[in-house]
C-alpha positions in Angstrom: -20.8 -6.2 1.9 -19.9 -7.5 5.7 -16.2 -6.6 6.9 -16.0 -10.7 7.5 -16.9 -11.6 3.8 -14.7 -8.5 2.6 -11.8 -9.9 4.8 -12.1 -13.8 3.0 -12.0 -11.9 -0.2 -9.0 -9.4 0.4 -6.4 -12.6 1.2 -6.7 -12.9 -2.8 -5.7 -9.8 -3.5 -2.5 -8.6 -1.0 -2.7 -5.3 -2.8 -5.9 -4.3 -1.8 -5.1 -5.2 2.2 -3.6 -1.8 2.9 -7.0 -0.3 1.1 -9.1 -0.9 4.1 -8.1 1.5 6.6 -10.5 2.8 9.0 -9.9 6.5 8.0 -10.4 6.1 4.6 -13.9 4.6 5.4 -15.5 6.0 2.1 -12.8 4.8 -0.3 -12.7 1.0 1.4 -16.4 0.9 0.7 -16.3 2.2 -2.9 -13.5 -1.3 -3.0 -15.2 -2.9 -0.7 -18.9 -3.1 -3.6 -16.6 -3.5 -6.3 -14.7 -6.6 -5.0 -18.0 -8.0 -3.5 -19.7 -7.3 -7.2 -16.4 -9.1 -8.4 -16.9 -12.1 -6.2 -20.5 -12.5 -7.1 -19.8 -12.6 -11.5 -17.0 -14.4 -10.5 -18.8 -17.1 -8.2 -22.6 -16.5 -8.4 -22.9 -16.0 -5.0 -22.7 -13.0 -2.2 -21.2 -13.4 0.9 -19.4 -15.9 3.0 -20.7 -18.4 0.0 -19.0 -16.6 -2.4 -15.5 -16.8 0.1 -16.0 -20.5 0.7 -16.4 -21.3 -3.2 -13.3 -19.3 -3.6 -11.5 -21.1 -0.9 -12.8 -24.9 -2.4 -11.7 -23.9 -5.8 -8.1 -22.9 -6.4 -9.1 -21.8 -10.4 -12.1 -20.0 -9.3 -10.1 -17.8 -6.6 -7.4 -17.6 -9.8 -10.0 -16.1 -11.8 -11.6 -14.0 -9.1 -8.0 -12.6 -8.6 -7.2 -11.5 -12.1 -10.4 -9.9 -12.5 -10.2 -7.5 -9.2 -6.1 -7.1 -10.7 -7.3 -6.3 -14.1 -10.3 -3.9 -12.7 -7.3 -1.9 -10.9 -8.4 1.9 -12.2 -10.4 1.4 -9.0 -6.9 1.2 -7.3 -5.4 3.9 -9.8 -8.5 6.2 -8.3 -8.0 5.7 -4.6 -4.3 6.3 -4.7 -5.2 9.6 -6.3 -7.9 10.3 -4.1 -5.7 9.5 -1.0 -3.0 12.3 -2.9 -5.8 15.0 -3.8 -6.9 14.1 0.1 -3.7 14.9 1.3 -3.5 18.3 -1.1 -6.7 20.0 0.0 -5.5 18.9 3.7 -2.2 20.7 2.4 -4.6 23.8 1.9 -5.7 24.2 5.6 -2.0 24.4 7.3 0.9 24.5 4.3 3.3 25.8 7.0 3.0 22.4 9.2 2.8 20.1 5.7 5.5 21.9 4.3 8.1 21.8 7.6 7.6 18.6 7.5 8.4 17.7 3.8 11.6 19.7 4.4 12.4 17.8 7.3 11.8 14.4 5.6 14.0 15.5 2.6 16.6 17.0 4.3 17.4 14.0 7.0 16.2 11.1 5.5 19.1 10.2 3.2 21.3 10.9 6.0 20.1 8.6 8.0 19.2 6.2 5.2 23.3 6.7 5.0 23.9 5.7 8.5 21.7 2.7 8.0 24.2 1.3 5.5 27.0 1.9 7.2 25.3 -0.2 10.6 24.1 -3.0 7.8 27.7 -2.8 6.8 29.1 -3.1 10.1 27.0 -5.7 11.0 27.7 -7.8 8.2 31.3 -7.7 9.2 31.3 -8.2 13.2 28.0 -10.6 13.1 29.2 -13.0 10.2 29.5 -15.5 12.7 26.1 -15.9 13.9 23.9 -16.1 10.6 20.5 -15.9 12.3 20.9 -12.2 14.6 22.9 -11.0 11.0 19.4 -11.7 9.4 17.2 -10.1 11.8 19.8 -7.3 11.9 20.1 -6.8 8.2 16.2 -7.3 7.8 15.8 -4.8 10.5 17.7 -1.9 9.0 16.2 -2.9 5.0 12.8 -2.1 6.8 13.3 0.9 7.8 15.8 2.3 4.7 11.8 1.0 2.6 10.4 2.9 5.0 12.4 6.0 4.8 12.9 5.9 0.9 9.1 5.7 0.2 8.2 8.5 2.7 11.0 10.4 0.6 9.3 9.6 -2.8 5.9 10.2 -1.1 6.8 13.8 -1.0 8.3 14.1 -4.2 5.0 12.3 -5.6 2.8 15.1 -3.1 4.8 17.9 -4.7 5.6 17.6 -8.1 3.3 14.8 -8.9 4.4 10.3 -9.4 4.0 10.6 -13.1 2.5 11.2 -16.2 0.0 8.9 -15.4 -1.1 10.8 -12.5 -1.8 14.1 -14.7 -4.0 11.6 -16.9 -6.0 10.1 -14.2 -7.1 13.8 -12.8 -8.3 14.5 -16.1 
């Protein structure tokens, strides 16, 4: 399926934007046949006709949604091949992967710290003007995201996101 028709199809499904990166060319295509082979049951059509039936008919694109959602083991199986990825990378310099994972564990919740303390600060000397508050505080909730989920992404690298992770390598 075209990069154009796999664009119109993706704004249904916000999930699956991230999905689509150019270094993980192989996973986006295996996504990229399954939402197009969606699309098509969904709509009878291929293609830019199948995106421009889903954009005339609100229930359609409805459906079309719920049936990529409820198809998401193909999700499941890219966030595990992006982890085993990562792991047999892992394999080829540990020293680098693992100086790195130290130095994301041992600062991030310091500065993740200091973060709250600014957002803090802020909300006391900016409480005048509403508007640089917001961008302020939306700012620094960004980044704290940011830092927490690189956090958890190591823990999940190293010791596994769940259960559910064991049963999907299986």
């Amino acid at each position: 399926m075209d990069p154009l028709t796999i664009l119109g199809l993706v704004k249904y499904i916000p999930d699956l934007v991230g999905m689509f990166d150019s270094k993980k060319g192989e996973q986006a295509q295996k996504i990229s046949d399954t939402v197009g082979k969606i699309a098509e049951t969904i709509t009878g059509n291929t293609g830019q006709a199948a995106v421009d039936m889903l954009e005339k008919d609100p229930a359609l694109a409805y459906e079309f949604k719920l049936a990529v959602m409820s198809n998401s083991n193909v999700i499941d199986q890219m966030k595990l091949d992006n982890v085993n990825s990562a792991r047999d990378m892992y394999k080829v310099n540990p020293e680098r992967a693992s100086k790195t994972a130290e130095h994301i564990m041992k600062y991030n919740l310091i500065i993740v710290f200091f973060l709250v303390i600014m957002n803090i600060v802020a909300v006391i000397y900016l409480k005048e003007d509403a508007a640089v508050l917001a961008i302020v505080s939306n700012f620094i909730g960004i980044v704290l995201h940011a830092l927490l989920n690189e956090r958890q992404s190591v823990v999940n690298f190293f010791f596994g996101s769940s259960m559910g992770s064991k049963n999907k390598s299986k």
